[in-house]
KEKE-3310 file (N, C-alpha, C; in steps of 0.2 Angstrom, whole numbers, plus 5000, padded with zeros to 4 digits):
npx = (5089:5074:5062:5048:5051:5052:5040:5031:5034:5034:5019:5017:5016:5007:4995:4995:4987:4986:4984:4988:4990:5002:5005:5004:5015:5013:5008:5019:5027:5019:5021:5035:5038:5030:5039:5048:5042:5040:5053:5053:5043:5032:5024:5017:5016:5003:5000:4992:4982:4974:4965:4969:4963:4949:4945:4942:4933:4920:4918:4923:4921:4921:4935:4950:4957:4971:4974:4964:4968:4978:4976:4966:4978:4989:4986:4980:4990:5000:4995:4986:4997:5005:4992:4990:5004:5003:4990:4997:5008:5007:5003:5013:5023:5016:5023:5037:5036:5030:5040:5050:5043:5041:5053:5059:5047:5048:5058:5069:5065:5060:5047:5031:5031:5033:5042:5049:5042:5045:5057:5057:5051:5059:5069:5063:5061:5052:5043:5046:5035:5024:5019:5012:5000:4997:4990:4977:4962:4960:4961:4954:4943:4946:4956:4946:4940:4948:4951:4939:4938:4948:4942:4932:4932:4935:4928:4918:4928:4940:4960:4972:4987:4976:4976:4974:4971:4970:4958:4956:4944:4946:4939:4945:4954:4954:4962:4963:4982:4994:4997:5016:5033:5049:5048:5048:5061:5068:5067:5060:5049:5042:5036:5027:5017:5013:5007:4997:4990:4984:4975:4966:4960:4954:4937:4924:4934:4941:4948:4962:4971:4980:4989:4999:5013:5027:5033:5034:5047:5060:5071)
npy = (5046:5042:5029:5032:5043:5042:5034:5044:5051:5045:5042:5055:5056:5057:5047:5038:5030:5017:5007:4994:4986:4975:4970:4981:4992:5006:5011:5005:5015:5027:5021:5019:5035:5037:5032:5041:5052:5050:5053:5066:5074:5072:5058:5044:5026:5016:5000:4990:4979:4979:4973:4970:4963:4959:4973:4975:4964:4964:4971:4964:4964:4973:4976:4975:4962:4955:4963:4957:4946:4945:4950:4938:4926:4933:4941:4938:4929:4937:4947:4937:4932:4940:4946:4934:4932:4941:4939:4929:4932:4944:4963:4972:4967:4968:4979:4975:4964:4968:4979:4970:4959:4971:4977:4965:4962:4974:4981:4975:4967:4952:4949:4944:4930:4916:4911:4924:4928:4917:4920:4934:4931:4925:4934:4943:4935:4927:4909:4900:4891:4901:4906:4897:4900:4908:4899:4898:4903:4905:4917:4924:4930:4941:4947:4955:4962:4970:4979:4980:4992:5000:5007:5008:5021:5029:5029:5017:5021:5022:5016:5007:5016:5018:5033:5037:5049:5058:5074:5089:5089:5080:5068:5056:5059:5052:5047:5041:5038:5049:5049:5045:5048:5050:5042:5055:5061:5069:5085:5088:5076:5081:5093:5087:5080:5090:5097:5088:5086:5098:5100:5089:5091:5100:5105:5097:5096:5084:5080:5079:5079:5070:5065:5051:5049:5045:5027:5021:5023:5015:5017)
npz = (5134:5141:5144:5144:5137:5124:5121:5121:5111:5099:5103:5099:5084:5070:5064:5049:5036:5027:5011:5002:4988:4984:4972:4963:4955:4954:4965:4975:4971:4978:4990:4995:4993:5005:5015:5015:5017:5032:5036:5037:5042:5057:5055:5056:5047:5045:5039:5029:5019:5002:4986:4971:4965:4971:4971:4955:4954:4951:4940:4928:4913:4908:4906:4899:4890:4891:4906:4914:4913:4920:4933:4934:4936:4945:4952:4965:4973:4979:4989:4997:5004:5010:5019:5027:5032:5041:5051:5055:5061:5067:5066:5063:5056:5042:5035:5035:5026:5014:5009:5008:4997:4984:4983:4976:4967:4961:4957:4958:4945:4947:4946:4951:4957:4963:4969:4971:4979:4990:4993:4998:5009:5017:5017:5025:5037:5040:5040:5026:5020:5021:5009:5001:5005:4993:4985:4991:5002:5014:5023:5018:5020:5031:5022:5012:5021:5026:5015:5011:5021:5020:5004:5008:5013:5003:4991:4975:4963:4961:4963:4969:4979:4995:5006:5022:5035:5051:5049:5056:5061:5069:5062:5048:5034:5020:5004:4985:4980:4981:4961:4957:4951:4949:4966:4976:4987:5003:5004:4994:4997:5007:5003:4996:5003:5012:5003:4996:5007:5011:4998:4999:5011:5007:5008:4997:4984:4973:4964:4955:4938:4926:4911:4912:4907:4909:4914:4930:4940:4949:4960)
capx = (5082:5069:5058:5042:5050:5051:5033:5028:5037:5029:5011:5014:5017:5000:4995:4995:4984:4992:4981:4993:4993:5010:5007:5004:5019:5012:5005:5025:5031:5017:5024:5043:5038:5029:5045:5053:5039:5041:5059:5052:5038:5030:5018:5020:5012:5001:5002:4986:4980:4966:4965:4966:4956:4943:4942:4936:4930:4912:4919:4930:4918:4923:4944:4954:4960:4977:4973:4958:4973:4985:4972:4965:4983:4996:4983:4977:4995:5005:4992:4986:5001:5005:4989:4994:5008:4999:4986:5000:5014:5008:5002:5019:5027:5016:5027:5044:5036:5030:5047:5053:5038:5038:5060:5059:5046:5049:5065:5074:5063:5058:5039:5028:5033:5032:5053:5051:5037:5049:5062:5055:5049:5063:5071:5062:5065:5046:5042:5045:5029:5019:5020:5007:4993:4997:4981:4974:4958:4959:4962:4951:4937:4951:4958:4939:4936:4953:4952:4935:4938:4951:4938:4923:4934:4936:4924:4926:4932:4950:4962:4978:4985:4972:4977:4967:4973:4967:4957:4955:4939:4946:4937:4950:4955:4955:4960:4971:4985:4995:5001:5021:5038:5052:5048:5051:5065:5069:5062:5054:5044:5039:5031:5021:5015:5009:5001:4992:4986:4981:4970:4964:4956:4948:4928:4923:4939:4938:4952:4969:4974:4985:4990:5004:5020:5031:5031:5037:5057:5064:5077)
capy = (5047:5038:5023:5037:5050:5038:5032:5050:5056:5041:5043:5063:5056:5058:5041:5040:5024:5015:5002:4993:4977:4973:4970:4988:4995:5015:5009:5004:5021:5031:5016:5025:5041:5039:5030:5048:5057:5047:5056:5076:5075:5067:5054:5034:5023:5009:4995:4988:4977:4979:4970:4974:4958:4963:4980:4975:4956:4964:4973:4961:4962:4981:4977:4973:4956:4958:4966:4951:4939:4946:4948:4930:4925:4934:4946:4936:4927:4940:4950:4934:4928:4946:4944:4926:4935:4947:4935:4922:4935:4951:4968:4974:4964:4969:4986:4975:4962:4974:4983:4963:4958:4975:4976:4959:4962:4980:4987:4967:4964:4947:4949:4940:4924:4911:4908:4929:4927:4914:4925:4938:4929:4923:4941:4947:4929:4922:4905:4899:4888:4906:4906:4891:4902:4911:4897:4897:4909:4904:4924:4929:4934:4945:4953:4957:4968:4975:4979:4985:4997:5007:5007:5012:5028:5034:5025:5011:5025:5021:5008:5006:5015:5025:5032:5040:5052:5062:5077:5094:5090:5072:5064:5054:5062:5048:5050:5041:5042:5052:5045:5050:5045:5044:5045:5060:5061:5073:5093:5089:5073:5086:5096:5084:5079:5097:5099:5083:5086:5103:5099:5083:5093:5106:5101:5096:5093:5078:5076:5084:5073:5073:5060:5050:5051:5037:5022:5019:5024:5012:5019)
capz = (5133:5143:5139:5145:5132:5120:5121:5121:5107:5095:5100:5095:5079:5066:5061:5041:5035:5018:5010:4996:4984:4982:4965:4958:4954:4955:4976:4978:4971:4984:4997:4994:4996:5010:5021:5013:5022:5038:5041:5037:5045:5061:5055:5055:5041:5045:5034:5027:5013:4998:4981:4965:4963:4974:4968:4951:4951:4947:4932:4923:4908:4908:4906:4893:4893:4896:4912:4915:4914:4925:4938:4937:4937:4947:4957:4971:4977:4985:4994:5002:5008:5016:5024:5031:5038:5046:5053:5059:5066:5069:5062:5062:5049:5039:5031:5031:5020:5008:5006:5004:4990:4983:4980:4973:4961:4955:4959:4956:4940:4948:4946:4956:4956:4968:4970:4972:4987:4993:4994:4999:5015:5020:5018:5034:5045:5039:5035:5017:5021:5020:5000:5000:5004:4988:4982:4998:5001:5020:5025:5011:5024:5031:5017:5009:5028:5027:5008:5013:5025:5015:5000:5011:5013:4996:4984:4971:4957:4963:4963:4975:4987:4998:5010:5029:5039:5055:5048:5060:5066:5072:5056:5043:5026:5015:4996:4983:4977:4975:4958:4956:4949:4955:4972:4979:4993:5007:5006:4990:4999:5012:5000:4990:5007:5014:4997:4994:5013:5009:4993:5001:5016:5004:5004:4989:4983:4971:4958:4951:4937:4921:4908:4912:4902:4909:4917:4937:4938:4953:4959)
cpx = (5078:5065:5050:5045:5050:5044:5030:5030:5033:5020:5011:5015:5010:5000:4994:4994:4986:4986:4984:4989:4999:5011:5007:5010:5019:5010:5014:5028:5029:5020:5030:5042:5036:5034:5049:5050:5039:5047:5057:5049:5034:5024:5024:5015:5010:4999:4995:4984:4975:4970:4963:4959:4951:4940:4936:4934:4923:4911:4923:4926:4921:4932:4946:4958:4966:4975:4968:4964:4978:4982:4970:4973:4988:4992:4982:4985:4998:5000:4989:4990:5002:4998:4988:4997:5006:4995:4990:5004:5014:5006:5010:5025:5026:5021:5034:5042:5033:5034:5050:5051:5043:5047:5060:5056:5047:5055:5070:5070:5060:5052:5036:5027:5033:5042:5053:5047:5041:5054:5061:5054:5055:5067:5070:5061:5056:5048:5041:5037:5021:5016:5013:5000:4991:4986:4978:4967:4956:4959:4959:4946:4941:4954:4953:4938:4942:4954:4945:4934:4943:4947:4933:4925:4935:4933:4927:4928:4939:4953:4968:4984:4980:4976:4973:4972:4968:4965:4957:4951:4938:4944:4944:4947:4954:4957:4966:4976:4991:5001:5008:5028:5042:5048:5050:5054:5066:5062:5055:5047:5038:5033:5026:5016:5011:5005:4997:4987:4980:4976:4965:4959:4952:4941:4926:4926:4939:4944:4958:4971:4977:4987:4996:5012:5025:5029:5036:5044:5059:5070:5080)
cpy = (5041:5034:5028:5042:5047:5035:5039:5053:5051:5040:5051:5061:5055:5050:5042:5031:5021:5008:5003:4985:4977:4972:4975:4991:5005:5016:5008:5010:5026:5026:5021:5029:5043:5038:5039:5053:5057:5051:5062:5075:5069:5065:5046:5032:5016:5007:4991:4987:4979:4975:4971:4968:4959:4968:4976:4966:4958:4969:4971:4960:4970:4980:4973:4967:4955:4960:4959:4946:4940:4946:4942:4926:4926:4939:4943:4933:4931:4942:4945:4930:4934:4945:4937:4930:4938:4945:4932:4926:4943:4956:4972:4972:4966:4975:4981:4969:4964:4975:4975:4962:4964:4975:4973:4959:4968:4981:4980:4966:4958:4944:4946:4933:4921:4911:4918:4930:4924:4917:4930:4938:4927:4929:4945:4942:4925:4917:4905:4898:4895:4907:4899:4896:4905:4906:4897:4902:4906:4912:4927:4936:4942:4951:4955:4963:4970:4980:4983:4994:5002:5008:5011:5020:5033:5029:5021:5014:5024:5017:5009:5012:5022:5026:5036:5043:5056:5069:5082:5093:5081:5064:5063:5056:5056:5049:5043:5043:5045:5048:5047:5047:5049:5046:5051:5060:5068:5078:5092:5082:5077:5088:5094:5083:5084:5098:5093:5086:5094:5103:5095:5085:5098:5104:5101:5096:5086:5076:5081:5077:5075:5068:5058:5048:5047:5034:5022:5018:5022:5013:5017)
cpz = (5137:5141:5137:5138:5125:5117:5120:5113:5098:5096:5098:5088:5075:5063:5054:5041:5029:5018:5002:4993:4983:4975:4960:4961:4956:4963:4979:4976:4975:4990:5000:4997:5003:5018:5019:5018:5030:5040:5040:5040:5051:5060:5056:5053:5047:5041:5033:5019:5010:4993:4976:4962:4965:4972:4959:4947:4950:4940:4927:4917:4903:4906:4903:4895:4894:4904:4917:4916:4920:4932:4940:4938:4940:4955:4967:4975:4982:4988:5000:5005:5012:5022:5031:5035:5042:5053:5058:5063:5067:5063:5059:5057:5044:5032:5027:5026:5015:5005:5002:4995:4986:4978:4976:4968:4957:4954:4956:4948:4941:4946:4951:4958:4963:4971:4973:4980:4992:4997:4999:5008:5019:5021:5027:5038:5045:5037:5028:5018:5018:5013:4997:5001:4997:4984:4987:5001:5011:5025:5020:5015:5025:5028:5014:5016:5029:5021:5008:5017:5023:5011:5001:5012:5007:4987:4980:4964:4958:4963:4970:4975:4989:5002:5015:5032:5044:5053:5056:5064:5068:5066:5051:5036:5023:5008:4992:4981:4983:4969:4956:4954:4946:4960:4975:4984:4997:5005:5000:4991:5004:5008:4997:4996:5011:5008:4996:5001:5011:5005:4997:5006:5015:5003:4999:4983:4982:4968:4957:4944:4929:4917:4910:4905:4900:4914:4925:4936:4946:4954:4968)
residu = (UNK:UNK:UNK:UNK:UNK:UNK:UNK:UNK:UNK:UNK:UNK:UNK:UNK:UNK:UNK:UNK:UNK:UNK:UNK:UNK:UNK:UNK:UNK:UNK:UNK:UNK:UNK:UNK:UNK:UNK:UNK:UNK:UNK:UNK:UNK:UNK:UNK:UNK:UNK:UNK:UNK:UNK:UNK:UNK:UNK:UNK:UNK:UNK:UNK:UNK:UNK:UNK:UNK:UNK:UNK:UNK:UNK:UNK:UNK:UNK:UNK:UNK:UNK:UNK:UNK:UNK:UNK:UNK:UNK:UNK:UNK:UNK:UNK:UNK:UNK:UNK:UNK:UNK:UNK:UNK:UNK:UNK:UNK:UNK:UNK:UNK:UNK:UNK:UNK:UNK:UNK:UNK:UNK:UNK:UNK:UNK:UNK:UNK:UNK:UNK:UNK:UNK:UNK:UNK:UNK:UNK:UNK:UNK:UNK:UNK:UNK:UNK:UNK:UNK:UNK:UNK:UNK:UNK:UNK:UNK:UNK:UNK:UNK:UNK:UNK:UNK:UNK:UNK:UNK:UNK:UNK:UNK:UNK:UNK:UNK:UNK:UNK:UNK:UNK:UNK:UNK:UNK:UNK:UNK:UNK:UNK:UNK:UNK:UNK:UNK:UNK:UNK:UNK:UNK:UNK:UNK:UNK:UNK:UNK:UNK:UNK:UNK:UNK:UNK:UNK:UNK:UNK:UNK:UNK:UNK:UNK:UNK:UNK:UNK:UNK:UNK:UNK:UNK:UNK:UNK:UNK:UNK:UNK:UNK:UNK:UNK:UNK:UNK:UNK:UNK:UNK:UNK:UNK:UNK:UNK:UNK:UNK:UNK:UNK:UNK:UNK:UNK:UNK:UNK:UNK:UNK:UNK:UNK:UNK:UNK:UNK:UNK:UNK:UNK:UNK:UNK:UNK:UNK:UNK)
# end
């Protein structure tokens, strides 16, 4: 195959817009799915930061302390150190330092730990040295206009991941979600995919939602 059929055959793929924190657990089980969706069907994910910190630093009076803690304590390191990388080597890293983070704290039980960031980074051929931003608000600008722009698409009633797609009439679908575990793999990725898009494109189309039952099953 040709370098031309090659390049041809990846711009027909739909672009599919993903805005994660690394640190929610239910954003890493839509992550999965959508690498599941990536072999059924012709799209490819771009890899894009928000925060949960960001989401609700003007509602921390509204959230049960627990949550207030984890937030002032665990929430801002990984996301700005993925934005670091991003910043310092490219958009394209983005994805594989995710799946690094993301293994290491959900799937390995590690949490979000500075020895797991470390790891993590050296996993896909980063500098360690990157794990220093963790206190660093040097890329904050950054992450706030990237964390924006997912956001500005699907209001701040949601938390992580949105994601944007090419609607019919050229305009992006945005929505969250979808919230789902396990991942769903092959035909049955497909179909969550056709369906969510389906809803998603229906006007005035807001919500499907359902109490959850259990917790994130990394598998």
């Amino acid at each position: 195959m040709s370098e031309n059929t090659n390049t041809a055959s990846a711009a027909a793929k739909t672009p599919v817009d993903f805005w994660f924190d690394p640190l929610c657990p239910w954003a890493w089980m839509t992550s999965r799915w959508m690498l599941e969706v990536e072999k059924v069907r012709d799209v490819e994910v771009r890899w894009h930061v928000m925060s949960l910190a960001v989401l609700n630093e003007d509602k921390l009076d509204e959230l049960p302390e627990e949550y207030r803690e984890m937030l002032a304590t665990k929430a801002w390191g990984p996301v700005r150190v993925v934005i670091a990388a991003q910043q310092e080597h490219g958009q394209e890293i983005t994805g594989k330092l995710y799946t690094a983070l993301g293994t290491r704290f959900h799937n390995r039980g590690e949490g979000a730990t500075r020895e797991a960031v470390v790891a993590a980074l050296q996993d896909v051929g980063l500098p360690a040295g990157l794990a220093d931003h963790m206190d660093s608000d040097t890329y904050d600008a950054q992450l706030r206009a990237s964390h924006k722009e997912g956001i500005d698409k699907v209001g701040q009633d949601v938390g992580t991941p949105v994601i944007a797609v090419p609607g019919a009439d050229g305009e992006q679908i945005a929505f969250f979600g979808p919230v789902v575990t396990p991942a769903p793999k092959g035909e049955a990725a497909a179909r969550l995919w056709d369906g969510t898009l389906l809803v998603a494109s229906t006007p005035g189309f807001y919500e499907i939602k359902r109490t959850r039952t259990q917790g994130p099953i990394f598998d």
